[in-house]
C-alpha positions as CSV (number, residue, x, y, z in Angstrom):
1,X,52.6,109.1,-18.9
2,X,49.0,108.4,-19.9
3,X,50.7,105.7,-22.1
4,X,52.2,103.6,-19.1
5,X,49.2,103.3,-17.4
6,X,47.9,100.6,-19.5
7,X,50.8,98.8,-19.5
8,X,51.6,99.1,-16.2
9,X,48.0,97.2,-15.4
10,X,49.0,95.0,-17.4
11,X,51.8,94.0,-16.2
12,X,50.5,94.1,-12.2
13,X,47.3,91.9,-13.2
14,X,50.0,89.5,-14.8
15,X,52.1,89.5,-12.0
16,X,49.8,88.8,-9.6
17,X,48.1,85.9,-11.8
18,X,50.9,84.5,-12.2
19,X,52.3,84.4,-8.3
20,X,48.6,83.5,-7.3
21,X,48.8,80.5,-9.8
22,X,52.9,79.4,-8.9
23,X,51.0,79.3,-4.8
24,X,48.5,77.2,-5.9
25,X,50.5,74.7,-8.2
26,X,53.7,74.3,-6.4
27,X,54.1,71.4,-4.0
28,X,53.2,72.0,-0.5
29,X,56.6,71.1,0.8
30,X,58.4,73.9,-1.2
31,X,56.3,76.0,0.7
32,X,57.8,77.9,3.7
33,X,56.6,80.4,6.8
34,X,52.8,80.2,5.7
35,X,49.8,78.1,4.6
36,X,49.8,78.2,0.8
37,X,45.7,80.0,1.5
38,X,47.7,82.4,3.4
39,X,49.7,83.2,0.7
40,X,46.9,83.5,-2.0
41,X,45.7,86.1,-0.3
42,X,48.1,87.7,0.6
43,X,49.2,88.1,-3.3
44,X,45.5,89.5,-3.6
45,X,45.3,91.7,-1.1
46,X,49.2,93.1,-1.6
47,X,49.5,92.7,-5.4
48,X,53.1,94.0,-5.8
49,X,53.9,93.4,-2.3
50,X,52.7,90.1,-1.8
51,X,54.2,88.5,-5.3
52,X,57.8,89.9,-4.3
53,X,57.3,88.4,-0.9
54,X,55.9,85.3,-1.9
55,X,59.3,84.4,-4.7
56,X,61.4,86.0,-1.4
57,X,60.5,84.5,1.4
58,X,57.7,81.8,1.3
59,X,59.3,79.7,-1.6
60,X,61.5,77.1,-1.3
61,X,63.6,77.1,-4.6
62,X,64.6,73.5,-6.3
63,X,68.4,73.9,-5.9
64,X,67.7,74.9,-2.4
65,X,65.0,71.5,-1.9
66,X,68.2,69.3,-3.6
67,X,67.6,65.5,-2.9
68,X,64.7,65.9,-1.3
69,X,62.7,67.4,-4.2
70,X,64.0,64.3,-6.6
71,X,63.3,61.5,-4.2
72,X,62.6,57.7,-5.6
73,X,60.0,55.8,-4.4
74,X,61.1,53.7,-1.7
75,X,59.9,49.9,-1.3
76,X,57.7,48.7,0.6
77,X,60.0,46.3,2.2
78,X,62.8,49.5,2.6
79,X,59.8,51.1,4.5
80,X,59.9,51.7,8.1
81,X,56.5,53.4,8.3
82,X,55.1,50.3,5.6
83,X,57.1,47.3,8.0
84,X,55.7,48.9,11.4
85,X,52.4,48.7,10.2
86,X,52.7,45.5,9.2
87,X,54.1,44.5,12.6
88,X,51.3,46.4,14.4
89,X,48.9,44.1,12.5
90,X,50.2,41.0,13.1
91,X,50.1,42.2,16.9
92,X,46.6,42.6,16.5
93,X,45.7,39.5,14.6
94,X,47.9,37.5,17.2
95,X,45.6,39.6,19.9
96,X,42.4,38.6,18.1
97,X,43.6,35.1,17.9
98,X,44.7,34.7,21.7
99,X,41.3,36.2,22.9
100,X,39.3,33.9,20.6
101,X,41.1,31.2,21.9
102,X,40.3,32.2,25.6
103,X,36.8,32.1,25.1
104,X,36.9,28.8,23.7
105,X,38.2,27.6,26.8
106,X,35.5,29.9,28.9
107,X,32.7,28.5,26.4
108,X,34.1,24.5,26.7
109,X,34.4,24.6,30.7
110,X,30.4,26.2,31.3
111,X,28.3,23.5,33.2
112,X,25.9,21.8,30.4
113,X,22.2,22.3,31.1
């Protein structure tokens, strides 16, 4: 029995390295139910515990994420958020422009001293 022991630490320290190292590596959208802190210490504070729950319940496996873990790029042009910003600033130049132009007209009609 006093042979196990050893390797019995060994095996929790690696364990609990190596769920506390998975946490910190994996992308944060394959992460479910916690905060990825959250789950770092929880694998500290629950070695055994924690690990098992962590590759149970708080990971989100890459079959499961499918398409949305292999997603391509989109362009710029294919881009709502990327095309509503643009359209937001062109409001605001055409804005800036219009007010500009009305105080022109407010500087050109002031009486001359």
């Amino acid at each position: 029995m006093s042979r196990l022991l050893p390797l019995a630490f060994i095996v929790w320290a690696a364990f609990t390295v190596f769920s506390a190292v998975d946490i910190a590596l994996i992308d944060r959208s394959r992460v479910r139910t916690l905060p990825k802190a959250v789950w770092i210490v929880l694998v500290i504070v629950l070695p055994i515990v924690g690990g098992v729950l962590w590759f149970a319940v708080g990971r989100v496996q890459a079959r499961d994420a499918g398409i949305q873990a292999r997603r391509a790029p989109v362009a710029p042009d294919d881009d709502p958020a990327f095309l509503s910003k643009l359209n937001r600033e062109k409001a605001m130049e055409d804005r800036i422009e219009q007010l500009e132009k009305e105080l022109r007209e407010l500087d050109d009609d002031k009486p001359k001293d």
